[in-house]
Structures are given as structure tokens and as C-alpha cells.
ZAKOL-784384 format. One record per residue (C-alpha): residue in three letters; x, y, z. Coordinates in steps of 0.001 Angstrom, whole numbers, padded with zeros to 6 digits, always signed. Layout:
% ZAKOL-784384
ALAXYZ
...
//
This chain:
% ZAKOL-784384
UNK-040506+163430+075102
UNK-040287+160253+073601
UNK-037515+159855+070647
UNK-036593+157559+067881
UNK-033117+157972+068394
UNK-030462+159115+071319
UNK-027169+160564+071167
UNK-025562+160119+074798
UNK-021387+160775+074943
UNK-019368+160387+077943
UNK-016233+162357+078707
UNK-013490+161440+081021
UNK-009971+161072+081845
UNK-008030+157526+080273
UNK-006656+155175+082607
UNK-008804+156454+085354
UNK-012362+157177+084733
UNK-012543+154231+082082
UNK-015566+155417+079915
UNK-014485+153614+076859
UNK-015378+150491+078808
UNK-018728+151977+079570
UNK-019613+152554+076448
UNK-018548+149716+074906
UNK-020814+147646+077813
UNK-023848+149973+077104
UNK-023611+149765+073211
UNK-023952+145710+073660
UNK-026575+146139+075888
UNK-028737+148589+074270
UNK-027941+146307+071270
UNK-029444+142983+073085
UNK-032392+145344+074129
UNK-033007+145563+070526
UNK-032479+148933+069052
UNK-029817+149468+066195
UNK-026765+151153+067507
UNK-023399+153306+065967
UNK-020938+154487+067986
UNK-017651+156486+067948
UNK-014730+157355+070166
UNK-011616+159212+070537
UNK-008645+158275+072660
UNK-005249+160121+073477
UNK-002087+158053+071488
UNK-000489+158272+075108
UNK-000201+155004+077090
UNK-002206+156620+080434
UNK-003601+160276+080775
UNK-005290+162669+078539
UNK-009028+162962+077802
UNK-011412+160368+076006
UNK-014954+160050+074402
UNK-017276+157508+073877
UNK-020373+158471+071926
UNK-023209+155927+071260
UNK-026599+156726+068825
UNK-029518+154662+069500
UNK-031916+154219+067453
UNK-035033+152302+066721
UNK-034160+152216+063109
UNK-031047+151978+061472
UNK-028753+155025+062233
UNK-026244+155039+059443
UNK-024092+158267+061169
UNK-023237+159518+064028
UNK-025475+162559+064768
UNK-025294+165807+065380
UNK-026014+167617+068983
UNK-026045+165531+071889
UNK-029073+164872+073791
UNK-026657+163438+076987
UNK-023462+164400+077821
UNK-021606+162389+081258
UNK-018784+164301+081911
UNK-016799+162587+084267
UNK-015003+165832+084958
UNK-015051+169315+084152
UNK-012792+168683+081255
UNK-015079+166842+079690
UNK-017268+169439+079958
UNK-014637+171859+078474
UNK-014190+169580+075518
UNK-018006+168370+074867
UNK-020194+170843+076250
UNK-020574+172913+072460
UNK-021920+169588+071377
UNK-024848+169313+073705
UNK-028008+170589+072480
UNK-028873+173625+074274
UNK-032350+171707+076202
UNK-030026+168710+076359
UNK-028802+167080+080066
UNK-025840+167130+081822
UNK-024469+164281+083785
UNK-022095+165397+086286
UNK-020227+165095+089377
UNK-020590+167750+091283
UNK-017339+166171+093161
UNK-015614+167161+090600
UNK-016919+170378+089198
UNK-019902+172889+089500
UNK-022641+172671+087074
UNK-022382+174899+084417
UNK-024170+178426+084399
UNK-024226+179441+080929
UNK-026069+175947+080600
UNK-029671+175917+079721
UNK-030335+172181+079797
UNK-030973+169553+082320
UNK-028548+169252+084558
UNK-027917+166394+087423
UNK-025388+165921+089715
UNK-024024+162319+090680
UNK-021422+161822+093372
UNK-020148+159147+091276
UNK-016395+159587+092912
UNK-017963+159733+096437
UNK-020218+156838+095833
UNK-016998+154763+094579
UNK-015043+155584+097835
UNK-017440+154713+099749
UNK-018040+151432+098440
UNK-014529+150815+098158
UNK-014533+150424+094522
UNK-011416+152748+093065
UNK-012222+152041+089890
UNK-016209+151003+089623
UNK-017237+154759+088873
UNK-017994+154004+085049
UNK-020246+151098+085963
UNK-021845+154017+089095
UNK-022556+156069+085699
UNK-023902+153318+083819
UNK-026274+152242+086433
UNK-027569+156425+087041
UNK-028323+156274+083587
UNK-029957+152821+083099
UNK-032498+154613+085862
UNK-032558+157644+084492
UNK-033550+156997+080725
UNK-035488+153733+081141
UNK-032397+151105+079910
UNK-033314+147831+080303
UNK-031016+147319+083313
UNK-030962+143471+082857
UNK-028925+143051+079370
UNK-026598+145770+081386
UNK-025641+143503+084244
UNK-025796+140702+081737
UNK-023185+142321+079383
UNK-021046+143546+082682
UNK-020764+139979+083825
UNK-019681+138409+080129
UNK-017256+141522+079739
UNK-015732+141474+082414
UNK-016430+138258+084896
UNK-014443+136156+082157
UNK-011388+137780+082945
UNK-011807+138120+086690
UNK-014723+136096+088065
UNK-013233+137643+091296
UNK-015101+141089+090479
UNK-018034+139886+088965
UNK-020103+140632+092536
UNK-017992+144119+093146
UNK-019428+144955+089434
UNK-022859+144053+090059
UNK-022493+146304+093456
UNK-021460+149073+091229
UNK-023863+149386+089442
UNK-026738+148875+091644
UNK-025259+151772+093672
UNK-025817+153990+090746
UNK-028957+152560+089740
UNK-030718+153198+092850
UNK-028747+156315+093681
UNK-030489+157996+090849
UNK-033818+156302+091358
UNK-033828+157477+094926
UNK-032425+160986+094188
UNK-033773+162192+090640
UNK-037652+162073+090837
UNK-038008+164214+087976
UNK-039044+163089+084203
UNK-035986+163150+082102
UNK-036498+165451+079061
UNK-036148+162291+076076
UNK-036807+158462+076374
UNK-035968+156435+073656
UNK-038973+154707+072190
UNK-039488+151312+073167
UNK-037585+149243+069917
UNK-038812+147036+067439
UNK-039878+143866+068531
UNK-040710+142461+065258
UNK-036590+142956+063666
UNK-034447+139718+063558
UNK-031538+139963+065722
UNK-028436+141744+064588
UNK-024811+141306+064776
UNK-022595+144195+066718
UNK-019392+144210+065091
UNK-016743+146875+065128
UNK-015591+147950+061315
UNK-011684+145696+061868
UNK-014133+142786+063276
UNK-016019+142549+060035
UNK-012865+142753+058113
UNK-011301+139866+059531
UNK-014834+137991+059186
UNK-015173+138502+055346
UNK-011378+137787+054969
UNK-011862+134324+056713
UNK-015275+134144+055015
UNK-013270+134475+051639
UNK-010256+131988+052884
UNK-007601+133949+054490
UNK-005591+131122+056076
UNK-002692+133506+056527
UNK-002227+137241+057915
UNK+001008+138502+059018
UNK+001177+142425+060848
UNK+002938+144553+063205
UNK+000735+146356+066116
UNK-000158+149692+064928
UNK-003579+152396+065732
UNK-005870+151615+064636
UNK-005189+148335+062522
UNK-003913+146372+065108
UNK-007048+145256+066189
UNK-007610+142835+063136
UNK-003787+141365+064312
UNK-005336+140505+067205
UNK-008359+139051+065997
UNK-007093+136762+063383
UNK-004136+135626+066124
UNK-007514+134217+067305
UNK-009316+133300+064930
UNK-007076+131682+062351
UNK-005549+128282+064539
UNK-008908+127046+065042
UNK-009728+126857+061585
UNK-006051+125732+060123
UNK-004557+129266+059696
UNK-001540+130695+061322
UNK-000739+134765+062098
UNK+002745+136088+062550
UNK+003302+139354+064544
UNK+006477+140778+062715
UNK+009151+142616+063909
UNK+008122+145228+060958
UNK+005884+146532+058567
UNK+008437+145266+055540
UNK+008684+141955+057209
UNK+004761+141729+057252
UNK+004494+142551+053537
UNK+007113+140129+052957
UNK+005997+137621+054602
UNK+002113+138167+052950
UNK+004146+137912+049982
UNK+005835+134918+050344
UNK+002498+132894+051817
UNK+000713+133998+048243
UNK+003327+132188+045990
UNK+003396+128965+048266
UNK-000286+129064+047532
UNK-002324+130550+050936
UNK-005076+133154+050598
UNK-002915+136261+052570
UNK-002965+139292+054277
UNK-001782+142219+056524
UNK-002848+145489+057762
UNK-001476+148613+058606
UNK-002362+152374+058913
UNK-000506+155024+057016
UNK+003392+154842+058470
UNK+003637+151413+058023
UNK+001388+151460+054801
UNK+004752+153859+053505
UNK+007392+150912+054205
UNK+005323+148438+052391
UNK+005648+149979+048828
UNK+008192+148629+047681
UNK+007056+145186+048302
UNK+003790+146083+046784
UNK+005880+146619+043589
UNK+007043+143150+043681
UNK+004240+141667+043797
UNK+002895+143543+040935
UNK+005896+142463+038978
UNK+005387+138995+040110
UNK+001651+139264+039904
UNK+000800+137894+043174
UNK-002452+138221+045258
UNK-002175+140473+048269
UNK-004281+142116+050533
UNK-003542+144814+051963
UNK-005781+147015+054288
UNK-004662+150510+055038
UNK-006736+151705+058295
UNK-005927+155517+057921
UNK-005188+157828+060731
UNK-004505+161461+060741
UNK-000711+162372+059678
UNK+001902+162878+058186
UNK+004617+161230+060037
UNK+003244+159639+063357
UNK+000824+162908+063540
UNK-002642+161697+065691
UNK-002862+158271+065758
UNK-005966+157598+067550
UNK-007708+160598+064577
UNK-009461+160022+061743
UNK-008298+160989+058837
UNK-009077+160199+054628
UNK-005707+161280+053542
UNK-003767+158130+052450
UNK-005772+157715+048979
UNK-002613+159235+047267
UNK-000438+156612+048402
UNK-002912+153850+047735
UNK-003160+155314+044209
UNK-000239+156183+043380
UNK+002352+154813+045890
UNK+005535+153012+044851
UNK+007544+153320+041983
UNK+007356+152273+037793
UNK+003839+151861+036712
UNK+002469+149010+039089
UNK-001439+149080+038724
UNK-002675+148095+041989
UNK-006865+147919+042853
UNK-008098+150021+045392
UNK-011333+149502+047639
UNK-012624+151653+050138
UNK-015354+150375+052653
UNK-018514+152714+054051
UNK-019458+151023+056677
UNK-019429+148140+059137
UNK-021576+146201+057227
UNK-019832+147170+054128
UNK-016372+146202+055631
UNK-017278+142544+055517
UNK-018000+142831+051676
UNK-015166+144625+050478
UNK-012537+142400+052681
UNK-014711+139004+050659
UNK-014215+141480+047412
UNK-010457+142389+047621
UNK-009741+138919+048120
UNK-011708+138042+044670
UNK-010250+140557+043009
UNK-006915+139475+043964
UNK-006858+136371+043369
UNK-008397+136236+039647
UNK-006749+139227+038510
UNK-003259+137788+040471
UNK-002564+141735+041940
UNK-002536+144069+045130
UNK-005525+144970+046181
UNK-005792+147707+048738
UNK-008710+148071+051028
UNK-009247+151704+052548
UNK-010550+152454+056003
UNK-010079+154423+058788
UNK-009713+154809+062536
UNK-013327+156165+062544
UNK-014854+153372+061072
UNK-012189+150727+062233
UNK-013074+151060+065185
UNK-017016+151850+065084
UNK-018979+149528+066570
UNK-022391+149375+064760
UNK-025477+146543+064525
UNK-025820+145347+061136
UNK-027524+141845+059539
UNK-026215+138711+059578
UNK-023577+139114+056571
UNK-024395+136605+053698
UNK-021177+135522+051943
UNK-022570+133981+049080
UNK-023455+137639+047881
UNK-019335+137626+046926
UNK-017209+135224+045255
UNK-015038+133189+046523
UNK-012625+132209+043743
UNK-009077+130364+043742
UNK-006481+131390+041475
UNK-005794+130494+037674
UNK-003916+126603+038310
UNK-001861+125165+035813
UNK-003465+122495+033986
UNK-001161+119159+032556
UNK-000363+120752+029240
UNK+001177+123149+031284
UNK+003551+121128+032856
UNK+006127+120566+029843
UNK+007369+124342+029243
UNK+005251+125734+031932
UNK+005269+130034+031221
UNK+004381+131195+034491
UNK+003781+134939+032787
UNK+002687+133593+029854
UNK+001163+136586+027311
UNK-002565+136443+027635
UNK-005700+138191+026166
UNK-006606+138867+029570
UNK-003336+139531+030974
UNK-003649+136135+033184
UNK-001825+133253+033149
UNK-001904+130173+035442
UNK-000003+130207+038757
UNK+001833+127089+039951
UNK+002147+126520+043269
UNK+005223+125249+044647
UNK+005137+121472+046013
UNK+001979+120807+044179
UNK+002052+121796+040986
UNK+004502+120278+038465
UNK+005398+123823+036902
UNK+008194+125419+038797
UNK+008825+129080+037893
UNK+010998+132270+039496
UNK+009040+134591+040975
UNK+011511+137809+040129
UNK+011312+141715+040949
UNK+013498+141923+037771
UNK+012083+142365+034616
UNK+011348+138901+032851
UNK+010042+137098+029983
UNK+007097+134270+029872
UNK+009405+131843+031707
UNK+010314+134094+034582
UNK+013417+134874+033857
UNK+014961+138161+033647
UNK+015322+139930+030551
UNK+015561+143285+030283
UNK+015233+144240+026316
UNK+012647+146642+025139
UNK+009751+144194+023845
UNK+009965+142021+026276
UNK+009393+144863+029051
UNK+007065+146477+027077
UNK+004720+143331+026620
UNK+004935+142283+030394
UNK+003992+145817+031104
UNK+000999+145701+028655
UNK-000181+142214+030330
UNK+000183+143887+033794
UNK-001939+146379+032340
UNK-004415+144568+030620
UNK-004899+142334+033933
UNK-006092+145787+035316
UNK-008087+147010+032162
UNK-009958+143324+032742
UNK-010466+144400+036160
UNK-012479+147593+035248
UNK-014560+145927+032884
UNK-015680+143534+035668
UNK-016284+146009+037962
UNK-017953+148504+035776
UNK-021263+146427+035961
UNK-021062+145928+040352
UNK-024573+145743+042087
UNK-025295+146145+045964
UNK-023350+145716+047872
UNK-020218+145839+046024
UNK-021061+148409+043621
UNK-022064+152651+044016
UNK-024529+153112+046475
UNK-027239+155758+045789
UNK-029372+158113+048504
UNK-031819+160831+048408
UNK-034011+162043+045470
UNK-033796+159946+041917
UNK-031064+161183+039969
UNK-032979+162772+037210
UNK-035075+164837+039609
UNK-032115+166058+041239
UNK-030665+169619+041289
UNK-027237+169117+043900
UNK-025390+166180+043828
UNK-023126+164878+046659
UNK-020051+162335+045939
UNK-018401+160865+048933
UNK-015907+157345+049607
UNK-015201+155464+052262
UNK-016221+156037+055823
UNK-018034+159509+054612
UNK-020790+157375+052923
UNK-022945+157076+056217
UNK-023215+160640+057632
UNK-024047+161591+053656
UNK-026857+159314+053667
UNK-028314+160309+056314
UNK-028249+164132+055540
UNK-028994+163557+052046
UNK-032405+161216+052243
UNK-033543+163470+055124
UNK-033531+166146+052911
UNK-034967+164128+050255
UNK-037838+162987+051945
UNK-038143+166879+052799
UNK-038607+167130+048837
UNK-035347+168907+048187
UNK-033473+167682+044932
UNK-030470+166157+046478
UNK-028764+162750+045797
UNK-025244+161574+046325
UNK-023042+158402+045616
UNK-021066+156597+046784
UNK-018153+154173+045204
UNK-016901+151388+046679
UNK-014226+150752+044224
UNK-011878+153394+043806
UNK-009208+152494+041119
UNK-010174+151902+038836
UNK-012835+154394+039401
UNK-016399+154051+037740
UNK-016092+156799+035655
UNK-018984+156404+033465
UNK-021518+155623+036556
UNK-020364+159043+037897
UNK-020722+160714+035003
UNK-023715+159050+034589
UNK-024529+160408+038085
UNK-023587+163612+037292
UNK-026080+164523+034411
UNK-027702+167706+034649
UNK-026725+168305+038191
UNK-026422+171732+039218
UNK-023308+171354+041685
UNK-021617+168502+043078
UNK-020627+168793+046544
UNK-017564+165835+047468
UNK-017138+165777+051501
UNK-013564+164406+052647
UNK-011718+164325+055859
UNK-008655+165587+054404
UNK-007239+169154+053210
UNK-006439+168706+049705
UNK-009392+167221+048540
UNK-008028+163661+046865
UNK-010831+161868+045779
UNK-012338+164877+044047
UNK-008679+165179+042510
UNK-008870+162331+041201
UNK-012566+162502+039899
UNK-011306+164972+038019
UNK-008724+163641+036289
UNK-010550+160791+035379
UNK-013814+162767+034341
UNK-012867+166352+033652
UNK-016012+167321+035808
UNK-015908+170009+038070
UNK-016519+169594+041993
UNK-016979+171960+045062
UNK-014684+170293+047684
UNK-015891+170006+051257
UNK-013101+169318+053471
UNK-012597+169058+056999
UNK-009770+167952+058860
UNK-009472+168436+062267
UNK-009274+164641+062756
UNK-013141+164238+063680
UNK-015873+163120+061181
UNK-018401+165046+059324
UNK-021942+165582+060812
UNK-024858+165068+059062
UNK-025488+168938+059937
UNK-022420+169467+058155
UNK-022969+168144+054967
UNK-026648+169498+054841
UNK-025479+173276+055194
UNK-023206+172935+052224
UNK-025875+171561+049804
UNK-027891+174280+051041
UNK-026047+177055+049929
UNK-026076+175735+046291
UNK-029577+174879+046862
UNK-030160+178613+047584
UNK-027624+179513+045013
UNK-029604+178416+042253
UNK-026783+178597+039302
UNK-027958+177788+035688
UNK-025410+175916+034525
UNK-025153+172249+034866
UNK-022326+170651+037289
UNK-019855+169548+033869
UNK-019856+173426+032927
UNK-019250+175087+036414
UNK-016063+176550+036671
UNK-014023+174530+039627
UNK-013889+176040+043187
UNK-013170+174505+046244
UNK-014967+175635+050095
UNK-012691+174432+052914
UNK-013909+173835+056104
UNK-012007+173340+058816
UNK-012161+170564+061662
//
């Protein structure tokens, strides 16, 4: 049977069967073949040991999620079978080594047995059975085996040009193994892809971070290692000298925000990232520079908790912190991306809202998407931006009022060494000069131009287009009956479920905010109309965003939440609308009374 898309996930054991690898080298190379690609993995937090994943969807369009039942499963052993095998679709096929383990009887599917351990022995390659698998299943579905020994020899022949032959031996092995050994037609073959597409990018979600930060003149990040941020450390160690820039690996998440903070006043474009533990230590910085109104970036990849809970999970359950985090009232802006793609935009847009509104911003993601690799269109960064900060001028520089009471809440920014306006940048209270003063006007008009610096913000926002703004899926909004409201990394996996049941002809259509404080109330409302029910699907247990929908809209939303430290499926989110669907209540979605559905992960 010939498909439009495959789902193919392979199980194993870290540090020894080394499937990440794998499918990291057969993502690129079904990539250069020329289909679109999405992909998703799990690890154990351990250094060595414990059980992995690696799941790739292949498509010949766009697949915006990562499936539902998997039409290949390559469990390297029976573990993986253990862990994965509920996920196969029941005519699915099993890749196996019937070294390690039986195949299954209460199996159904297509089953085949590769001696992928015996094969590796007896080529005297310990640790060449992932490329054995890769070359079995180049054979066995029809890969193009040529961008596979293309991308083995970049991935790994830089490194060690010593292995580059042993590699290609590998996976020959496997490649003619199966052709040799499996004469039968496999049950799916992806459809040959689209020749007539332009080439795409494949960028993991922290790659396209650090690309629209440097696209939007981040010359400076400072972080601490940390799952699942610490691949953007790593990346803009690299990326920055080239072009001018320096990184700083810190001995701390407090010295990182510090030292973000410190590169903003002396006049660099700056940032760090961290996931949830280190996200807590950096609060109280994050209050100074709202009291000293200075641009930082912060990115918050999230990961399951509290404490150091999972930190190779997904999880959306830092929005309360990112909201309200820290102490005082110290608005801060908070961004969430939805995707790879979408990651490039919103690092370009938290460093524009930054710097003209002279505040944190906070930019949301997740270990999910962080580290999703995905193909997606050369990014165009002329569709964001890219501003400096309000200068002082010469009339400034005879009494220069460095928080200088504004209509908008702005006021120039000197920088230090350049600009003839020299000014304390306090945590105290302080008056137009910077200096501290603590009596009751004074803090209550520095508060109000904090606040009207953010009230300026939501009026520019308010008005966003794609692909900065709400995106919207499925049926038109006045046609439909169920709405579904997601954020961040949810935004694919409802897409997908909602225009497939839209182009069904059911009355479903969801949004999907990029900007999260200050949130687009009216659009949602807007979005909201006469809707029947409004579904809002979150990886955490206490349903935050739809908390604070509410607050800011007095609406009332069914809360689908899972959080088991895995994404939603697209199956998933279709079976909730479905019961409402079914349900068929009369009253619109503002006059429901609230009630939340929990499922668990």
C-alpha cells in the first residue's frame, strides 16, 4: 500500500544500541530525499542505561504533529517492545532481533526478524548495529539508500574519518541482509515525494531559536548546561565568535541572568536559556531588570517537574512562573512558540519586544519541541523587526533622566562609554534620575510608567498577523460549533486533528496564541462567539493557560490535560471534540457552566 505519510519509531537501550543516532541520520536523509519530516524522542536523564525512542513522520506534505499509531516499530530489544508495542497499529510491522527476543504472539502485524547483534559480531563492529538497522530498512521500505550513506559519512566521518569505511560496511550488511532475506512486499511504501517543492531547512526547535536570536542581533548569550536548553548554549558557543559575539558558560543559573543583565545596560542585544529549575533562580534578577527596565531574553525550555522531576519529559507547566514569577508587580512579556518554524519568529519577536518596550521578555518552549527536529522554509527575517533601543539624543545630555516619565512609559537608554548621559541602573526604587527614592508618588509614578510600557505593549500586539500573531485551523469561525484553544508546542498536533476534521465537514476550529501576556483577549473572545464548547489541550494537570483565559475573559473552558510527560496525539484531541460534537448542548461556550475532563498521560 502506498502512503502519504510514515510513522517508523525505534526502541532501544542508551549507550548501547544508539538509536537516537539512527534516527537523527535517517530524518536528514529522508529530508535530502525530499519529503517533509517531524520527529520526536525520549531519553532516560541517566548518563548511560535505560530505554530510548526515536520516532520520525514522513510525509509528502507537511506533517505538523507527530501521529498517532505506528506503521514501524524497530525494537532493538524486547523492551522496546514492552514499551512501544501498544503504539503499533495492529497490521503494522515489527522490526526485531530475534537475538534478542521472540516475536510477539499476540501480534497481528508484520513481523521480521534481523540478526542485527549477530550480524555486528560478526563483522566486528560492537557498536555498528544502528547503522545494520538503518540499512534493513533503507531495503525494506524503498529509502533512497544514497542520501543515507551520504548523511552517515558527514555525521559521523568528520569526527572520525577512521570509521567512515567500517560505517559504510555497516550498513551495506544490513542493506543486503534484508534484500537477500525478506522477499516479501512490505505492507506501506511511502509515496515517492514532491519533486516540484523548493528545498527545506531541517532544524531542531533550540536551532531555530538561536538562528532568529542572531537573525535579530544577539551578540551576547550567557547559560549554564541544563535538559533540554542546553543545546542553544552550545550552539551560540559556536555561532557567536564568528560573527563578533561572545558566550559565557556560568557557573550558575543567577550568574547567567546576571551576566545577561549586565551585557543589556553596556548596550549588547542579550540572552540566556534555561528550563524550569534554573528558570526558578533567575527571578529575582528578572525583577531587576524590570525595575531598571532593561531588555532581556529569556527562554524557558520546560521539562516535566517540580524539583528536578523528568528532565528529558515534556511538560507545559512553567506558564505560572513565567506569569507570575518573582516578587512586587514586575510586568514581564511572555511568548510561547508552536513550532520549529515558529521558534525562529518568536526568538526575532522577543528580542523586538524587548528592546522597544526596554523589559523581560520570556519565550516558552519545551523539551518536546526543543528538541524536534522538523523541515520547514527558509525563514525570512524581514517578516520581524529588528529594532535598537530608545538612544539619548544631545538635548539629553545636560540633565539626562534615564527613567524619565513618558506617555508611553519609555524613555531613552544611555549606554555607558558612548553615550554622554550616565545614569544608575538601581533595584531600589528611584526617581527620573535614577536615584533612589522611596516616597509614595515617586513609587507610584515609576510603577505606572512600568505599567504603561506594558499597556503599550498590548496595544501593539493586539493587531499581530502571521506569523507572529493567533494562528487559526479547521472550519471558519462563524460556521463553527466546538472550538479548540491551545499554546505553545500543542499548536501542531491541534492542527492537524482539527482541519482533518474540518475537511470531514465537522464544525471545529481552534487557535492558537503566540503571545501569551499580555493575552489577546478580545481575538479570543472574538474566537469564541457562538461556540458551543471550547476544548483547551495542555500537557500539564492544572490546566494554566485555560486559568488564565479565564481570568482574563470570564469564559468558560473544558480542560484537556494530560501529563504523563508525552505529547498529545492528534487521536487525542479529536475524541474530545467529539464528545461535545455528539453532545450537542444549546448553550453557547460564554454561558456553559465550567468543568474540567482530565486525562491522564
Amino acid at each position: 500500500m502506498i502512503v502519504d505519510t510514515l510513522l517508523v519509531r525505534l526502541g532501544g537501550e542508551s549507550g548501547i544500541d544508539n538509536a537516537i543516532s539512527a534516527g537523527d541520520v535517517l530524518t536528514l536523509s529522508v529530508a535530502r530525499s525530499g519529503y517533509h519530516v517531524h520527529t520526536f524522542r525520549t531519553y532516560p536523564a541517566e548518563i548511560k542505561g535505560g530505554p530510548v525512542m526515536f520516532q520520525l513522520r514522513a510525509g509528502v506534505q507537511p506533517v505538523p504533529s507527530l501521529g498517532d499509531k505506528l506503521d514501524v516499530l524497530l525494537a532493538f530489544n524486547e523492551e522496546a517492545w514492552q514499551l512501544h508495542g501498544e503504539a503499533l497499529r495492529p497490521d503494522g510491522v515489527l522490526i526485531f532481533d530475534p537475538g534478542e527476543h521472540d516475536a510477539p504472539r499476540e501480534f497481528g502485524g508484520t513481523a521480521y526478524g534481523v540478526p542485527l547483534d549477530r550480524l555486528s559480531k560478526d563483522l566486528n563492529l560492537r557498536k555498528g548495529k544502528n547503522l545494520i538497522a538503518l540499512g534493513a530498512l533503507s531495503a525494506l521500505f524503498g529509502f533512497d539508500f544514497q542520501p543515507i550513506q551520504a548523511t552517515v559519512k558527514d555525521k559521523f566521518g568528520r569526527k572520525r574519518p577512521e570509521f567512515v569505511e567500517s560505517n559504510r560496511i555497516a550498513l551495506m550488511a544490513g542493506f543486503e541482509w534484508a534484500k537477500e532475506n525478506i522477499q516479501d512486499e512490505v505492507p506501506f511504501r511511502l509515496a515517492a515525494p514532491d519533486s516540484t517543492h523548493d528545498p527545506e531547512l531541517v532544524m531542531s526547535g533550540n536551532q531555530a531559536i538561536v538562528a532568529g536570536a542572531l537573525a535579530a542581533g544577539c551578540r551576547y548569550f550567557a547559560g549554564y548546561p541544563i535538559t533540554p536548553a542546553s543545546d542553544i548554549l552550545e550552539e551560540m558557543a559556536k555561532r557567536l565568535p564568528p560573527i563578533g559575539g561572545a558566550s559565557f558558560q556560568t557557573e550558575d543559573e543567577i550568574a547567567a541572568i546576571a551576566s545577561v543583565v549586565g551585557a543589556s545596560i553596556a548596550g549588547v542585544k542579550a540572552m540566556t536559556a534555561t528550563s524550569g529549575p534554573g528558570f526558578s533562580l533567575m527571578q529575582e534578577m528578572l525583577g531587576l531588570a524590570t525595575m531598571a527596565e532593561v531588555p532581556v531574553v529569556v527562554v524557558n525550555s520546560m521539562r516535566a517537574g517540580p524539583s528536578t522531576g523528568m528532565p528529558t519529559k515534556m511538560e507545559q507547566a512553567d506558564l505560572n512562573i513565567a506569569l507570575y514569577g518573582g516578587h512586587g508587580e514586575a510586568p514581564r512579556i511572555v511568548l510561547a512558540a508552536r513550532s520549529v518554524e515558529d521558534s525562529f519568529y518568536q526568538a526575532m519577536h522577543a528580542f523586538y519586544l524587548s528592546e522597544t518596550f526596554q523589559m523581560p521578555v520570556i519565550l516558552l518552549t519545551d523539551q518536546s519541541l526543543s528538541h524536534r527536529t522538523a523541515t520547514l522554509p527558509m525563514p525570512d527575517p524581514y517578516r520581524v523587526p529588528v529594532v535598537e533601543r530608545l538612544r539619548p539624543t544631545a538635548e539629553d545630555a545636560g540633565g539626562y533622566q534615564r527613567y524619565r516619565l513618558t506617555e508611553s512609559g519609555v524613555s531613552p537608554m544611555g549606554i555607558p562609554g558612548f553615550d554622554a548621559t550616565p545614569f544608575t541602573a538601581t533595584g531600589l526604587e528611584h526617581d527620573e534620575y535614577g536615584a533612589p527614592n522611596y516616597t509614595p508618588a515617586m513609587h507610584s509614578a515609576q510603577l505606572d510608567k512600568r505599567g504603561h510600557k506594558f499597556e503599550r505593549a498590548a496595544e501593539v500586539l493586539c493587531d499581530l498577523e502571521y506569523p507572529l500573531g493567533c494562528h487559526a485551523y479547521g472550519a471558519p469561525e462563524a460556521e463553527a460549533e466546538v472550538g479548540v484553544l491551545a499554546w505553545g508546542s500543542t499548536a501542531g498536533v491541534v492542527r492537524e486533528a482539527v482541519e482533518e476534521m474540518a475537511a470531514e465537514g465537522l464544525p471545529v476550529a481552534a487557535l492558537v496564541p503566540a503571545v501569551i501576556n499580555p493575552l489577546p483577549a478580545e481575538r479570543i473572545m472574538e474566537f469564541a462567539g457562538h461556540l458551543r464548547a471550547i476544548i483547551v489541550p495542555e500537557v500539564n494537570r492544572t490546566g494554566q493557560f485555560a486559568a488564565w483565559v479565564k481570568a482574563n475573559t470570564e469564559l468558560h473552558l473544558i480542560s484537556l490535560n494530560k501529563y504523563g510527560g508525552l505529547p498529545f496525539t492528534p487521536a487525542e484531541i479529536r475524541a474530545k471534540v467529539m464528545e461535545f460534537l455528539v453532545a450537542k448542548p444549546q448553550e453557547p461556550a460564554a454561558e456553559l457552566q465550567p468543568t474540567e475532563e482530565v486525562a491522564h498521560g
